[in-house]
VEXPA-683506 format. One record per residue: y, x, z of N, C-alpha, C in turn; residue number from 1. Coordinates in nm, 3 decimals, decimal comma. Example, Ala and Ser with C-alpha at 12.3 -4.5 7.8 and 13.67 -1.06 7.14 Angstrom:
2
r nY->-0,569 | nX->1,319 | nZ->0,780 | caY->-0,450 | caX->1,230 | caZ->0,780 | cY->-0,330 | cX->1,320 | cZ->0,780 | nr->1
r nY->-0,225 | nX->1,285 | nZ->0,708 | caY->-0,106 | caX->1,367 | caZ->0,714 | cY->0,003 | cX->1,290 | cZ->0,787 | nr->2
***
This chain:
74
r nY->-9,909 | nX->-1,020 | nZ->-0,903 | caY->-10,016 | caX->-0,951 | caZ->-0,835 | cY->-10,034 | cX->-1,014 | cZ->-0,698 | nr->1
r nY->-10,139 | nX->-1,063 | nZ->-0,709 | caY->-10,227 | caX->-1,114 | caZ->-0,547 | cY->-10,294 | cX->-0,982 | cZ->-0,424 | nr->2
r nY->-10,276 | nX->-1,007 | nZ->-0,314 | caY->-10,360 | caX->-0,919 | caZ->-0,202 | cY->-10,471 | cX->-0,987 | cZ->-0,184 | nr->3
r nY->-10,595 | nX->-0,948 | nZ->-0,136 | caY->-10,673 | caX->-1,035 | caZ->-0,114 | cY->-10,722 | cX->-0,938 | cZ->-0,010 | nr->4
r nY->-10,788 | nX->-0,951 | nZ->0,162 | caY->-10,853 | caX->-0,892 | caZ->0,202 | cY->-10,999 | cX->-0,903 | cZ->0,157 | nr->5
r nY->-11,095 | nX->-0,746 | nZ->0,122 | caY->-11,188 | caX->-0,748 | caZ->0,179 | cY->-11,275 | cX->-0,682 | cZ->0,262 | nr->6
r nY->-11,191 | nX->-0,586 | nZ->0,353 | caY->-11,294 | caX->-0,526 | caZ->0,474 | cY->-11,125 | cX->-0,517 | cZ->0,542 | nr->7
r nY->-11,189 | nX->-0,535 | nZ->0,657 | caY->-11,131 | caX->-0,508 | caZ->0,794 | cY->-11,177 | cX->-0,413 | cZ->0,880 | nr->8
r nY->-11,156 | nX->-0,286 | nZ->0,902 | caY->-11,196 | caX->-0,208 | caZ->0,939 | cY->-11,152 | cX->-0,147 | cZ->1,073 | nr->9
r nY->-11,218 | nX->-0,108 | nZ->1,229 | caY->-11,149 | caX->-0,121 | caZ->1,340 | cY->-11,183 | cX->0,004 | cZ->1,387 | nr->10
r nY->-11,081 | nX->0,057 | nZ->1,477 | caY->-11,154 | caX->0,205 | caZ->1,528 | cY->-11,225 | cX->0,169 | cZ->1,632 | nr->11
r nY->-11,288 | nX->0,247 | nZ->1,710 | caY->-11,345 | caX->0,249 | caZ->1,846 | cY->-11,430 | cX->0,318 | cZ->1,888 | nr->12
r nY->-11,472 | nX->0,324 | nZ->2,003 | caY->-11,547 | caX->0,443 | caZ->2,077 | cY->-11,702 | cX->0,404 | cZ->2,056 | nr->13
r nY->-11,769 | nX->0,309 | nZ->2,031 | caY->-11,857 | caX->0,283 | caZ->2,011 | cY->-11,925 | cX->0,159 | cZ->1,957 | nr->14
r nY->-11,897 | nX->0,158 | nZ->1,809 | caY->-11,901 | caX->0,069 | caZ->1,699 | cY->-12,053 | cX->-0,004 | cZ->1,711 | nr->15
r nY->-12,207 | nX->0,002 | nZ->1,799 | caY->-12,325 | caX->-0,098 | caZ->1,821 | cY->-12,234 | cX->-0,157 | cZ->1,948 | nr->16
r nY->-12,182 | nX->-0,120 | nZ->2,068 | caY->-12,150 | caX->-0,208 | caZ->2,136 | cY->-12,047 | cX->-0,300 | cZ->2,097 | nr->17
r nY->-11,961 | nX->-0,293 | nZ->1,999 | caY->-11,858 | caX->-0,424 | caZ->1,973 | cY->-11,941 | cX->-0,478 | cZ->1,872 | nr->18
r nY->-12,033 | nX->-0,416 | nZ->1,805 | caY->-12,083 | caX->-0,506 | caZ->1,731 | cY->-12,154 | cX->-0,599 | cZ->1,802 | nr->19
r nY->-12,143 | nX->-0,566 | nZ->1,875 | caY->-12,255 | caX->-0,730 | caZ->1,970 | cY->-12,145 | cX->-0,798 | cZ->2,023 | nr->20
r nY->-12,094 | nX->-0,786 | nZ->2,040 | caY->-11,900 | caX->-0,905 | caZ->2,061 | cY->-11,899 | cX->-0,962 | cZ->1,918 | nr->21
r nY->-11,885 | nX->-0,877 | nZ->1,841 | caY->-11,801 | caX->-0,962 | caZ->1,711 | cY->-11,955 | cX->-1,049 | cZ->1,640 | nr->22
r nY->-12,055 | nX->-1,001 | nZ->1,616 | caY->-12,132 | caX->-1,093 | caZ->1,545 | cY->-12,170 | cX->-1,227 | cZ->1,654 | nr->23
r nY->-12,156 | nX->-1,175 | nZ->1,791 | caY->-12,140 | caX->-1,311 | caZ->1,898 | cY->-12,027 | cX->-1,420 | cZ->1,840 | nr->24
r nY->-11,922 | nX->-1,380 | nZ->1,825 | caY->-11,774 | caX->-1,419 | caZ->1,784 | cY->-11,780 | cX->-1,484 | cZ->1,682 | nr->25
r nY->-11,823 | nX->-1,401 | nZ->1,581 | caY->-11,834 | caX->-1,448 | caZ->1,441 | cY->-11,937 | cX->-1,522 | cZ->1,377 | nr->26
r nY->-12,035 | nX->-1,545 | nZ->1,469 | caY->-12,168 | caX->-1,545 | caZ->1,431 | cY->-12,226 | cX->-1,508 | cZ->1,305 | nr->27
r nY->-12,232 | nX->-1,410 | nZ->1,309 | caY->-12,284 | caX->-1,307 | caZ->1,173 | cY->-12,355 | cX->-1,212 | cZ->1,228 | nr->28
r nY->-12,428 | nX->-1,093 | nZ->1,131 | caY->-12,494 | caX->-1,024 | caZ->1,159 | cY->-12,487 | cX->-0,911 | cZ->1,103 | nr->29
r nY->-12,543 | nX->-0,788 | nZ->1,191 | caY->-12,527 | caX->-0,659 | caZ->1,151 | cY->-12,541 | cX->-0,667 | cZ->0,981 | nr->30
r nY->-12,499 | nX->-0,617 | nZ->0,865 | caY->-12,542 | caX->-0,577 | caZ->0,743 | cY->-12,618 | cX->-0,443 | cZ->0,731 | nr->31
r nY->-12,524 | nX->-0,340 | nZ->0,792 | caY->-12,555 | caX->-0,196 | caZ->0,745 | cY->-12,497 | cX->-0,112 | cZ->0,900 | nr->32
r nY->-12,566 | nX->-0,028 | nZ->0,975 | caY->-12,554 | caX->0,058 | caZ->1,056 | cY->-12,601 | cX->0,181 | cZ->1,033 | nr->33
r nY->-12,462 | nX->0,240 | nZ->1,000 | caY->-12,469 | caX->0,420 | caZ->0,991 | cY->-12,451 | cX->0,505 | cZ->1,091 | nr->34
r nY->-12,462 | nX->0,439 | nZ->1,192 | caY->-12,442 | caX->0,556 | caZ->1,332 | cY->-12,310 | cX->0,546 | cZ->1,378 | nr->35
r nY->-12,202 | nX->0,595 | nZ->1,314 | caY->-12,078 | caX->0,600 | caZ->1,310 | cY->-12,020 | cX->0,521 | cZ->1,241 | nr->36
r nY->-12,095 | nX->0,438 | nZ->1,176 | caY->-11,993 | caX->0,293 | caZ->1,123 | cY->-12,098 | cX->0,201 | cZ->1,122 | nr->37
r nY->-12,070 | nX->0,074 | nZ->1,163 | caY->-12,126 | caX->-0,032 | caZ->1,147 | cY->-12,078 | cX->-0,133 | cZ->1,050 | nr->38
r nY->-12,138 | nX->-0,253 | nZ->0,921 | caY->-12,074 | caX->-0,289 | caZ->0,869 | cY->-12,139 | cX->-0,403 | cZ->0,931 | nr->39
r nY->-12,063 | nX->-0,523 | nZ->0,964 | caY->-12,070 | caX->-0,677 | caZ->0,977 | cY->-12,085 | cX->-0,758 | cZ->0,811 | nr->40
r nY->-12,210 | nX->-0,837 | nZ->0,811 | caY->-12,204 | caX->-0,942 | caZ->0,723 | cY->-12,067 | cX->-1,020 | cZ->0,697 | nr->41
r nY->-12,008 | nX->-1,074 | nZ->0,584 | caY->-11,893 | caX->-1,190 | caZ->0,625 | cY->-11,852 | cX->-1,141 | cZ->0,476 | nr->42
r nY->-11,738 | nX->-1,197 | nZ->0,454 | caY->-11,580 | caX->-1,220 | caZ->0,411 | cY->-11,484 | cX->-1,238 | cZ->0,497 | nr->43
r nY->-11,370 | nX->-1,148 | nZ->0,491 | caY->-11,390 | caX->-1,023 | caZ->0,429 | cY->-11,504 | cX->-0,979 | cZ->0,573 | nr->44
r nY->-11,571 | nX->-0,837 | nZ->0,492 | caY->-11,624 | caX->-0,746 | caZ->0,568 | cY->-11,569 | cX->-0,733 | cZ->0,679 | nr->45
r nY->-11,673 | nX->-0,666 | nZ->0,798 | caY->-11,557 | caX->-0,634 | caZ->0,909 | cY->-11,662 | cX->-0,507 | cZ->0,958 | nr->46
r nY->-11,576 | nX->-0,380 | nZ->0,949 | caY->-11,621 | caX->-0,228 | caZ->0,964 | cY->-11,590 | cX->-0,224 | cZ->1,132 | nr->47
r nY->-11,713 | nX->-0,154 | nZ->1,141 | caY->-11,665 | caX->-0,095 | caZ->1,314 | cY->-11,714 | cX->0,025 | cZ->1,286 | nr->48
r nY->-11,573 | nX->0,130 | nZ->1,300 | caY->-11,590 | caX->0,278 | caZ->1,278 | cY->-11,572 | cX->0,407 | cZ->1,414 | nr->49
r nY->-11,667 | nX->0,446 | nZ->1,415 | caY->-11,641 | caX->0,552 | caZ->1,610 | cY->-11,530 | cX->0,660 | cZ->1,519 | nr->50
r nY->-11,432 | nX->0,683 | nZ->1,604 | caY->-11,352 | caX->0,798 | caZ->1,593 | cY->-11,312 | cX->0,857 | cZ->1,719 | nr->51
r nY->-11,288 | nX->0,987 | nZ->1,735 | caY->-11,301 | caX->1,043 | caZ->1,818 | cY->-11,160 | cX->1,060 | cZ->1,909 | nr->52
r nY->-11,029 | nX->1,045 | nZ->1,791 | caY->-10,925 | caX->1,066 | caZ->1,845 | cY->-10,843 | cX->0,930 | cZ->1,907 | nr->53
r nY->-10,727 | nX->0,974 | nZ->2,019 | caY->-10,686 | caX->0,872 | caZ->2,098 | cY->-10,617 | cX->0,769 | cZ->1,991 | nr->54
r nY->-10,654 | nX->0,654 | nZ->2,009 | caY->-10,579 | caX->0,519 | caZ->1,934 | cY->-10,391 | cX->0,555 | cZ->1,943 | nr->55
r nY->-10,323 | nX->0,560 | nZ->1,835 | caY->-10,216 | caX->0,569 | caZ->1,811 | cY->-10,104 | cX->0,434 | cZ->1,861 | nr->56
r nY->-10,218 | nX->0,351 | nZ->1,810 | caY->-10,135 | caX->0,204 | caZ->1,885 | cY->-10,061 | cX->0,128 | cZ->1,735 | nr->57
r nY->-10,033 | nX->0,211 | nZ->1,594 | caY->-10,044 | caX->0,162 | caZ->1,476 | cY->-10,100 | cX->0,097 | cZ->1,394 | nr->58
r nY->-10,105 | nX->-0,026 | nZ->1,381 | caY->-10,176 | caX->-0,131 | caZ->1,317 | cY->-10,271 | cX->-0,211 | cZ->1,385 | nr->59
r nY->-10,251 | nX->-0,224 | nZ->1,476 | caY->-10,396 | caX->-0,311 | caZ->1,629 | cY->-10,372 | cX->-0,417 | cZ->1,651 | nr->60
r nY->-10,457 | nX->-0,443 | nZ->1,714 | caY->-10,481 | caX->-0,603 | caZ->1,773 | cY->-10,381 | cX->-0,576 | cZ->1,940 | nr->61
r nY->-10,379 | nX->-0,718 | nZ->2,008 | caY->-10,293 | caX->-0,733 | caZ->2,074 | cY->-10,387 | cX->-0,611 | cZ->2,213 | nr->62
r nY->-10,468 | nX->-0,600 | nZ->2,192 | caY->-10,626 | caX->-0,535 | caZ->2,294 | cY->-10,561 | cX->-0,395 | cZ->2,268 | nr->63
r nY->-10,513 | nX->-0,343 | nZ->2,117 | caY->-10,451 | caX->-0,199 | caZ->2,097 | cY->-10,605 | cX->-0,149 | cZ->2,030 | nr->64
r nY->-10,686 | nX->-0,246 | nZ->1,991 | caY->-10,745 | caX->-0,168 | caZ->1,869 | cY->-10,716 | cX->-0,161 | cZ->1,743 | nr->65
r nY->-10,736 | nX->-0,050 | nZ->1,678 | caY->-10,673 | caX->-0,029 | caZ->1,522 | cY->-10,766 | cX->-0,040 | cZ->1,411 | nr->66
r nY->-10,689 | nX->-0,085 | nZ->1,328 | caY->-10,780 | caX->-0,132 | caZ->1,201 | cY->-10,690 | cX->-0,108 | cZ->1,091 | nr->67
r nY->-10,750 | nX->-0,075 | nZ->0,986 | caY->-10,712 | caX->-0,067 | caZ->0,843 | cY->-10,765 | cX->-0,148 | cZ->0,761 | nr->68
r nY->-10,715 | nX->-0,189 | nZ->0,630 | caY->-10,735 | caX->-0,280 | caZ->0,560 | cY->-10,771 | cX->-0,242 | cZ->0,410 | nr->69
r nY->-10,873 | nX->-0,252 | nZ->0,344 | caY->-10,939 | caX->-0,185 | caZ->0,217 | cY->-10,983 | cX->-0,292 | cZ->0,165 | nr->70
r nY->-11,035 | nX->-0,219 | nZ->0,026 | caY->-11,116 | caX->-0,325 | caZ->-0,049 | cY->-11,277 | cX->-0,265 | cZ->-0,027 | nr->71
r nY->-11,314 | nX->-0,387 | nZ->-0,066 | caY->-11,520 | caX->-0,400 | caZ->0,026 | cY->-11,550 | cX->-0,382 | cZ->-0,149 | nr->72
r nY->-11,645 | nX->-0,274 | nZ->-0,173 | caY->-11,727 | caX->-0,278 | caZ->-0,289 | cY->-11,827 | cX->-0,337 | cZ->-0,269 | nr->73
r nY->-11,842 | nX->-0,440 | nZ->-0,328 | caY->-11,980 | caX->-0,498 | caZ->-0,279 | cY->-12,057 | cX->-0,440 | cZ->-0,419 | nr->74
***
């Protein structure tokens, strides 16, 4: 049995403003914006999700944002 990522999914306080960092970054582009989640074009996917509660500090980037790792139904 293989892992394969395909969505990367990140918390944050306000998922249109990092989306303008990461499709800068990545050069990609919005796919799908639900208000409270944004999905980035790519492989794997990359989710920017608003949550309300304080970041735990479990599973983040070196910045202390958190992300979970799923499979992308395309």
């Amino acid at each position: 049995m293989t892992l394969s990522i395909g969505m990367v999914t990140i918390d944050c306080t306000d998922p249109q403003a990092l989306a303008g960092f990461w499709t800068a970054a990545l050069g990609t582009t919005v796919a799908a914006d639900y208000g409270a989640f944004v999905l980035l074009a790519g492989t794997p996917a990359l989710g920017l999700q608003k949550v309300p509660e304080v970041r735990a500090g479990v599973l983040a980037d070196p910045e202390g944002n958190e992300f979970c790792v799923g499979s992308h139904h395309g």
